[in-house]
FIBADO-365646 format. One record per residue (C-alpha): z, x, y. Coordinates in nm, 2 decimals, decimal comma. Last residue first. Layout:
// residues N
((Z; X; Y))
...
***
This chain:
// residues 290
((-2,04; 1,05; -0,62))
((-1,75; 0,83; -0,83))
((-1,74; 0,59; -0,58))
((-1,36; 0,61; -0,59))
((-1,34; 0,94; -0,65))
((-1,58; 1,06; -0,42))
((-1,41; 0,87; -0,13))
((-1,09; 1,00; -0,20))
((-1,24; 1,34; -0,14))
((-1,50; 1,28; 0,10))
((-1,16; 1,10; 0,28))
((-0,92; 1,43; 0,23))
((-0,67; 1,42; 0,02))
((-0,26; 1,39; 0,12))
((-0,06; 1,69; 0,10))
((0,30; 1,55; -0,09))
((0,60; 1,78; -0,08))
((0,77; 1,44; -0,04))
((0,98; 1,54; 0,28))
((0,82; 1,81; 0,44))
((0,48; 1,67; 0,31))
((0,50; 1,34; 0,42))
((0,71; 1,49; 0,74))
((0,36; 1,66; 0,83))
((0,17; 1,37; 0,80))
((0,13; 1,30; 1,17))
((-0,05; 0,96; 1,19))
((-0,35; 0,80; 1,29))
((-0,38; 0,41; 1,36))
((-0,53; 0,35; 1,67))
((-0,61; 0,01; 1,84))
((-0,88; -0,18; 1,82))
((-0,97; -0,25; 1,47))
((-0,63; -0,43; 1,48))
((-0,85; -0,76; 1,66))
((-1,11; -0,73; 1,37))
((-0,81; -0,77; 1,11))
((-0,67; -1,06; 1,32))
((-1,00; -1,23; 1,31))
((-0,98; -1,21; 0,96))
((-1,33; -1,14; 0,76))
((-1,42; -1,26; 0,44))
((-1,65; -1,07; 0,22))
((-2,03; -1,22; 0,29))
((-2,25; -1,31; -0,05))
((-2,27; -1,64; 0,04))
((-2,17; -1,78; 0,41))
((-1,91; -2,03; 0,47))
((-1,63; -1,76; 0,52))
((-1,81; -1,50; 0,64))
((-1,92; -1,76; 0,93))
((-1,59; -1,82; 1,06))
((-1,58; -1,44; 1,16))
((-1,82; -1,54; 1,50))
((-1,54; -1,61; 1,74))
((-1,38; -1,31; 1,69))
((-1,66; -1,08; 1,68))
((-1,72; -1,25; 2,00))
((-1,39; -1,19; 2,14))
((-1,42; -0,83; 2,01))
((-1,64; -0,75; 2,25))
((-1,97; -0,61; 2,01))
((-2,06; -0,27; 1,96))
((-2,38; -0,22; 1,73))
((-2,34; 0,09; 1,49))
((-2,68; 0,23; 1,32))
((-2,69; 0,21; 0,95))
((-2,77; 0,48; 0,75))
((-2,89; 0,43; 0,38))
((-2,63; 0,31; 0,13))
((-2,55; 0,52; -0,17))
((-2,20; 0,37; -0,17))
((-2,07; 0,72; -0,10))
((-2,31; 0,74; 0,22))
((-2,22; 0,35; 0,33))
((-1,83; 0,47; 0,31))
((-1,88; 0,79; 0,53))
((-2,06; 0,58; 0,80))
((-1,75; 0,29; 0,81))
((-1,51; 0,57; 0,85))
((-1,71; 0,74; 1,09))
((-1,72; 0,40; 1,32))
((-1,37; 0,39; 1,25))
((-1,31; 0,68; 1,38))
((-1,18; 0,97; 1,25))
((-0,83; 1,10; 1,09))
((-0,83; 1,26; 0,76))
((-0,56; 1,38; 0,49))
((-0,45; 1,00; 0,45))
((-0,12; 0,84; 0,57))
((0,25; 0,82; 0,45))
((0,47; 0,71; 0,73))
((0,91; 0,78; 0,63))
((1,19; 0,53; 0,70))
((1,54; 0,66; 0,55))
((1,85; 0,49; 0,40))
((2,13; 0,68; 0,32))
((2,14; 1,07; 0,16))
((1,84; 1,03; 0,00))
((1,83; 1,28; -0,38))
((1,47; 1,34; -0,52))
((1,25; 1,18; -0,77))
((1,22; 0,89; -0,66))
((1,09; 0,96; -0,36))
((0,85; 1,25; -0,55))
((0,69; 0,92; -0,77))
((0,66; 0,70; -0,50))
((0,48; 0,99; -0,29))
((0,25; 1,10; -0,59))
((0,18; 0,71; -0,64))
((0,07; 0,64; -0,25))
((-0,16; 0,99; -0,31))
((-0,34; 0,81; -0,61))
((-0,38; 0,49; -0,42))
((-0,59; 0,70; -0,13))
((-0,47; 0,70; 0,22))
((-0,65; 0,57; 0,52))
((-0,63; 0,76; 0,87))
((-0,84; 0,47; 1,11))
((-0,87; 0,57; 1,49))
((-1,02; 0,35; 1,78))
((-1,37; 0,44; 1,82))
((-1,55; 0,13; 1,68))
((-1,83; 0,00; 1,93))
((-1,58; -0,14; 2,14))
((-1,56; -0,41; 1,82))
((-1,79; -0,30; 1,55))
((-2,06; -0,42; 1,44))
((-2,28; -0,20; 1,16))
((-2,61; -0,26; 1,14))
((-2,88; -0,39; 0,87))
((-2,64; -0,62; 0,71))
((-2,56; -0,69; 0,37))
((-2,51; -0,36; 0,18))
((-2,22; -0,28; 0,46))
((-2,06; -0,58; 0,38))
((-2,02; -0,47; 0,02))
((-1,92; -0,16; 0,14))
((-1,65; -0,29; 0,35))
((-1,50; -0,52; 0,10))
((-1,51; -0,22; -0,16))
((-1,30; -0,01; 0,16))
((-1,06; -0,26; 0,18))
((-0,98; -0,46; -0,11))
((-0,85; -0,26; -0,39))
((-0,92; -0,41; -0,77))
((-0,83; -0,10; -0,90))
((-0,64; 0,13; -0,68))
((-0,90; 0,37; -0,44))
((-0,81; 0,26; -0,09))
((-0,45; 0,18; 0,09))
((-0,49; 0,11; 0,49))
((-0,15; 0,34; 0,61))
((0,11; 0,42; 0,38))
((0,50; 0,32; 0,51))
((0,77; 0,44; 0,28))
((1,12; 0,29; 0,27))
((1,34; 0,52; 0,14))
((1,67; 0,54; -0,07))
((2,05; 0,52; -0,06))
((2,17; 0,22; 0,07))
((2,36; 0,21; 0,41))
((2,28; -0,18; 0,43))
((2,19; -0,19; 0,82))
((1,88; 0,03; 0,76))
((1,72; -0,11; 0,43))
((1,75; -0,41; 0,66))
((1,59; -0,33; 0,89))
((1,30; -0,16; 0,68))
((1,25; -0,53; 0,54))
((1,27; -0,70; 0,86))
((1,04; -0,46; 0,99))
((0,82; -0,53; 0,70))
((0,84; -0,90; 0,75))
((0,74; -0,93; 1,11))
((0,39; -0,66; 1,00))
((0,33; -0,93; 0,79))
((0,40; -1,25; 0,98))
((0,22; -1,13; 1,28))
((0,29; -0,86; 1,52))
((-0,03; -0,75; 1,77))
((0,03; -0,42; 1,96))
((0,05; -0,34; 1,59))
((0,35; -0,06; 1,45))
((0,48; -0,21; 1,14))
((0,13; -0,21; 1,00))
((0,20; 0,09; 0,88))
((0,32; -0,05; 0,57))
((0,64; -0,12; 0,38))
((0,69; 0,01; 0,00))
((0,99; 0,08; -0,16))
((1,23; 0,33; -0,31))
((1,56; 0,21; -0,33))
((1,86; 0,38; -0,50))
((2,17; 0,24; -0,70))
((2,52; 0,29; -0,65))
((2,63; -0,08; -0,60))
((2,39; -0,30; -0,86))
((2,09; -0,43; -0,68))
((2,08; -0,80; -0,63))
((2,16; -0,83; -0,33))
((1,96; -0,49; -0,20))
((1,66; -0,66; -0,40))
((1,68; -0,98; -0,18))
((1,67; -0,79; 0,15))
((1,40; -0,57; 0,05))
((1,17; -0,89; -0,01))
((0,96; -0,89; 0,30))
((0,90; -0,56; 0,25))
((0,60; -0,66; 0,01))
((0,65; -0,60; -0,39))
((0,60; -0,23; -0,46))
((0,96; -0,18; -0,57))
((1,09; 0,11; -0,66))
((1,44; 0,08; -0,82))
((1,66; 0,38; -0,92))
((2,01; 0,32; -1,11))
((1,92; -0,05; -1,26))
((2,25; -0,15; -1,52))
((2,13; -0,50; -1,42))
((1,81; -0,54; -1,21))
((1,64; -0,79; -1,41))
((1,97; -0,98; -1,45))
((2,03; -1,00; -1,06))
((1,66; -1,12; -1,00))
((1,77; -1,40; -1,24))
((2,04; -1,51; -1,02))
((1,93; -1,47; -0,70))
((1,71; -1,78; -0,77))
((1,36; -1,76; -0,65))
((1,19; -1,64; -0,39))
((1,15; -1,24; -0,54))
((1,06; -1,44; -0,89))
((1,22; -1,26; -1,23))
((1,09; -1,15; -1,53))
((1,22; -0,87; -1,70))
((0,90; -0,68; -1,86))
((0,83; -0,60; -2,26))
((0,71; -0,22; -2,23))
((0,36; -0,07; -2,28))
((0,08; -0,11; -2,04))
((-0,22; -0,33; -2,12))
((-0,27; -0,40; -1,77))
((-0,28; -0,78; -1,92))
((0,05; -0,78; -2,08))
((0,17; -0,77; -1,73))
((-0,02; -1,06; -1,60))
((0,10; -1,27; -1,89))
((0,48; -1,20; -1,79))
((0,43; -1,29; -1,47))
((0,71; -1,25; -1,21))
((0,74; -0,93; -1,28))
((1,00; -0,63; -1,33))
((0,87; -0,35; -1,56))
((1,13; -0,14; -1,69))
((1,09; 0,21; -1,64))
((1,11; 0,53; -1,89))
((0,99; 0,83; -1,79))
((0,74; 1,04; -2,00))
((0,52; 1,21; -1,74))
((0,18; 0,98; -1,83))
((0,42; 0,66; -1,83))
((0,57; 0,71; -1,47))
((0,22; 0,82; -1,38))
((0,10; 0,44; -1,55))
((0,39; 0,27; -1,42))
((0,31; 0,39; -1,03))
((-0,08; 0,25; -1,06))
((0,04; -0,09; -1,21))
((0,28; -0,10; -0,94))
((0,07; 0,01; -0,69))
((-0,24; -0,29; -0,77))
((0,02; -0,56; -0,87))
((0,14; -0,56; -1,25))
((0,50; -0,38; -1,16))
((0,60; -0,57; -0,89))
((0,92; -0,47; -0,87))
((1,00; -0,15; -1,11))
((1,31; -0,07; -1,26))
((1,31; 0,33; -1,30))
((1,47; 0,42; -1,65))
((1,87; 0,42; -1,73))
((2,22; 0,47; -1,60))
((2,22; 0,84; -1,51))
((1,85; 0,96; -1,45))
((1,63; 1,23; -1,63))
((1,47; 1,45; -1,34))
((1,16; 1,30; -1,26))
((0,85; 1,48; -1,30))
((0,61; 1,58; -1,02))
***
């Protein structure tokens, strides 16, 4: 989708050299629209080896020089965590739109201080009237340097089974980085009449005991047979990823979510965006390159 050419200037960008921003400048570049990167680093930026000189300015710092980053902005789309929405709608100039990023995990039977900060974010895209959307992806995979399904598979390669709390049938929907971008991209480029809140989620919904099986295949891993284990003791037993070599760090709070469901109607996704999400063998493929 291209962006109709906007009154007052190019897209500002927040976050522009983390994983989505890096990922949105580079489709913003490929269809020709201008953006000004907006970072807190300007030696991180030059290092995506993306064009543009960026407008620096810290999200905790002084208003002031977020203000001057954002001057003359007509569309901002920040990538930057929720937390921050409040801070960019002071220092947006009046008129301007918002497209950001929240998360899904919003909606956990278990807040903590990231799931607190997006509802503070979306909250206050709410109570401000501002034009725009906050968009909510579920677990993001396939951006460089991602996380969460590499940090799987590299725990996968480690152990002979598979333990999962409940023995892992509480629903995962994950969304691949390329179909986060195609749904920045078409919020930006159409009209929001007021603030909106809007889930974007993966093509597939499945277990997470599937999940977990469909990653070991595209990693070229053999099999490996699923051990359920309380959660409690899965719990109690995540210290040792820490201390031990060649184990990805676990949180006990990201075993404790593996509990509940997280799938997702994407039909307003694609009434609103005109975005249809991939499929996981899809994303999967892509990213493992299978």
């Amino acid at each position: 989708m291209t962006l109709p050419p906007a009154p007052g200037g190019p897209v500002h960008v927040i976050g522009a050299s983390g994983r989505s921003g890096v990922a949105l400048c580079r489709a913003l570049l490929g269809q020709g629209t201008p953006f000004v990167p907006v970072v807190r680093d300007a030696a991180r930026w030059r290092a995506t080896g993306l064009p543009g000189e960026p407008m620096i300015a810290d999200l905790t710092g002084p208003a002031d020089g977020l203000r001057r980053a954002l001057a003359g902005a007509a569309r901002v789309a920040s990538t930057a965590h929720a937390r921050h929405v409040p801070a960019l709608l002071a220092a947006m100039p009046e008129g301007a739109a918002l497209v950001c990023l929240g998360s899904t995990r919003k909606f956990t039977r278990w807040p903590d201080a990231h799931g607190n900060g997006v509802l503070a974010g979306e909250a206050a895209l709410m109570a401000s009237g501002r034009d725009g959307v906050i968009l909510h992806p579920t677990m993001i995979y396939g951006a460089q340097g991602e996380n969460n399904v590499r940090r799987l598979a590299t725990l996968l390669r480690r152990l002979p089974v598979t333990p999962l709390p409940g023995g892992g049938h509480a629903l995962v929907q994950p969304i691949h980085q390329d179909d986060v971008t195609r749904s920045m991209l078409a919020a930006l480029g159409r009209t929001w009449d007021g603030p909106h809140a809007l889930v974007i989620a993966g093509g597939t919904a499945l277990s997470y005991r599937d999940f977990a099986a469909m990653v070991a295949r595209h990693a070229g891993l053999r099999p490996r047979p699923v051990l359920p284990v309380p959660a409690a003791a899965m719990m109690a037993a995540a210290w040792a990823t820490r201390v031990l070599p060649g184990l990805p760090p676990v949180g006990t709070a990201e075993i404790r979510r593996l509990l509940e469901d997280k799938a997702f109607d994407t039909g307003p996704m694609a009434r609103e965006l005109g975005v249809v999400p991939i499929g996981l063998e899809d994303g999967l493929g892509r990213l493992f390159g299978r």
